[in-house]
C-alpha positions in Angstrom: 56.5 26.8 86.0 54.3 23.8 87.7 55.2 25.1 90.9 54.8 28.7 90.4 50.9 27.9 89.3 50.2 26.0 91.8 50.9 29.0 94.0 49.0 31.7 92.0 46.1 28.5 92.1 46.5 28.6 95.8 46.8 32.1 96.6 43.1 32.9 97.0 41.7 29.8 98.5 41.2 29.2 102.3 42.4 25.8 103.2 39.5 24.7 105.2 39.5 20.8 107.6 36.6 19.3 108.0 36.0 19.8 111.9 35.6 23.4 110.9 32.6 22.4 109.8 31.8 24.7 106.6 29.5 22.0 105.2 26.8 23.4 107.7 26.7 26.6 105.7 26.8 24.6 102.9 23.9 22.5 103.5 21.4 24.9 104.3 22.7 26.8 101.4 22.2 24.1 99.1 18.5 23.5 100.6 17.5 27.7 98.8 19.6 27.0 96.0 17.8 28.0 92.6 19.2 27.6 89.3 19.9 31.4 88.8 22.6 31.1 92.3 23.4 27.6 91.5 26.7 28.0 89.3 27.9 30.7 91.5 27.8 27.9 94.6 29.6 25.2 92.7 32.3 27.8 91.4 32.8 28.9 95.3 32.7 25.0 96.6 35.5 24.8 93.7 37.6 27.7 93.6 37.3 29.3 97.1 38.8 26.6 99.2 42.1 24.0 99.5 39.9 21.0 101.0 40.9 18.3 102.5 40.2 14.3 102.4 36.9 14.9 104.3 36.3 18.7 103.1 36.4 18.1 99.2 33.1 15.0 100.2 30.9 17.6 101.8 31.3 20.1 98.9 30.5 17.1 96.3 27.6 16.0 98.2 26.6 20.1 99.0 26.9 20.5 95.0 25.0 17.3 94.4 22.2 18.2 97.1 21.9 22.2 95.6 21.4 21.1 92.2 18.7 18.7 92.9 17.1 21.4 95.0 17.7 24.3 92.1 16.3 21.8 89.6 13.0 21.4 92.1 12.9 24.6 92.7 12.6 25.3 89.0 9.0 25.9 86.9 9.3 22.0 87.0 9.9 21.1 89.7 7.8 19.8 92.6 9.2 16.3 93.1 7.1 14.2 95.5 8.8 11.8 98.1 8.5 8.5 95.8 10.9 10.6 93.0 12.9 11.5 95.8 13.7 7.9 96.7 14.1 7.1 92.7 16.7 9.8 92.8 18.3 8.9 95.5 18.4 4.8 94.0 19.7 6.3 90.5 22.8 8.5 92.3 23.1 5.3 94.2 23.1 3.3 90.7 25.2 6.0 88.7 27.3 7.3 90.7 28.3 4.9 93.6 27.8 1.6 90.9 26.0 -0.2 92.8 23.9 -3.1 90.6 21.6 -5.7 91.6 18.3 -5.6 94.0 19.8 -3.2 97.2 17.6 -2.6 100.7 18.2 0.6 102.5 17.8 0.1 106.5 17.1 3.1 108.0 17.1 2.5 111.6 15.3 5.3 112.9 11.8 3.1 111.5 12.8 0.6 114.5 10.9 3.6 116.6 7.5 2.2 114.6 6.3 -1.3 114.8 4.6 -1.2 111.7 8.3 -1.3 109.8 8.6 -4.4 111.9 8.3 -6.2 108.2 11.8 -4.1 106.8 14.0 -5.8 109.2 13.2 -9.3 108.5 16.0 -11.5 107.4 14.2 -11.9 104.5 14.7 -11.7 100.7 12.6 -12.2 97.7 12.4 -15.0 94.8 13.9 -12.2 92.5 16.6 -11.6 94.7 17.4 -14.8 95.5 17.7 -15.9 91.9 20.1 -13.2 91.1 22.8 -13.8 93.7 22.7 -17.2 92.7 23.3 -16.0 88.8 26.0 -14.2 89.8 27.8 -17.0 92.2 27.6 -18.9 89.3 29.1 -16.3 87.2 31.9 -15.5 89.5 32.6 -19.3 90.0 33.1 -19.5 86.0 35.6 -16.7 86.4 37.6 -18.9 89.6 39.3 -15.3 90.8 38.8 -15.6 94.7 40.3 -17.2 97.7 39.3 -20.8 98.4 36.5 -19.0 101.4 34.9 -17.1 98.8 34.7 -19.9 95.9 33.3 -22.1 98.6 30.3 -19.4 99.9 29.8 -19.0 95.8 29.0 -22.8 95.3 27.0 -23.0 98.7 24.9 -20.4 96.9 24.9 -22.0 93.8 23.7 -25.5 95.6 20.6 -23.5 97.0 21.9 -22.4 100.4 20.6 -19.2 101.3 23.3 -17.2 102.8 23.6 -15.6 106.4 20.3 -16.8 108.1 18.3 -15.3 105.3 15.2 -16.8 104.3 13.3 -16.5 101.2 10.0 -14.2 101.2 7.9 -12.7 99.1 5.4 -11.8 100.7 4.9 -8.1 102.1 
């Protein structure tokens, strides 16, 4: 019965790989979306294709990308780029897990001297306090190799790690 499903579940979907490279479509797609077209896009990035490792990504992120834009594109929308960036750091924070002070390096800035500042070896006094929080944490809970429970205590003893230096000025 399992088996027989699967093939009626199968029958009309495309199996699509990613070098055939439907996520363009599904990009600029995503970038019109409204909330009206929206559920009809996330029902064909669901229903209409087999994907594969790389395939089933783009249609998360396409989905993702279409509903922020639908949502913008609604009465309230109108996001500027500083709520872009907080959405970006919350689907960041909620979705990937990610805690603690994070840097994005977007190397492209290395074109402008004036983002000379974001690719200093540099971290604040906040950020400096927590890693050393949580190398004491993780020391209390000894699961590591010997390497790792040795960087931990050099953080702990106030050794800044990996030629950072501590800055708060910016």
């Amino acid at each position: 019965m399992k088996k027989l499903l699967r093939l009626l579940f199968k029958r009309n979907k495309v199996t699509i790989f990613e070098d055939q490279n439907f996520q363009r479509e599904w990009y600029e797609k995503a970038k019109l979306m409204t909330l009206k077209e929206l559920p009809l896009f996330l029902k064909e990035l669901t229903q209409n294709y087999i994907h594969d490792y790389g395939t089933i990504c783009h249609a998360i992120v396409a989905g993702a990308v279409a509903t922020a834009h639908a949502i913008n594109h609604s009465e309230q929308g109108g996001i500027t780029g500083q709520q872009a960036s907080f959405i970006m750091w919350g689907f960041m924070r909620n979705w990937m897990g990610e805690k603690g002070p994070q840097k994005l390096l977007t190397f492209n800035e290395m074109l402008y001297p004036h983002y000379n500042k974001k690719f200093q070896k540099t971290i604040t006094t906040e950020t400096w306090k927590y890693l050393q929080e949580q190398a004491r944490e993780k020391l209390s809970e000894g699961r590591a190799c010997r390497e790792v429970i040795e960087h931990w205590e050099s953080i702990v003893a106030g050794n800044v790690p990996f030629g950072y230096t501590i800055c708060d000025k910016q």
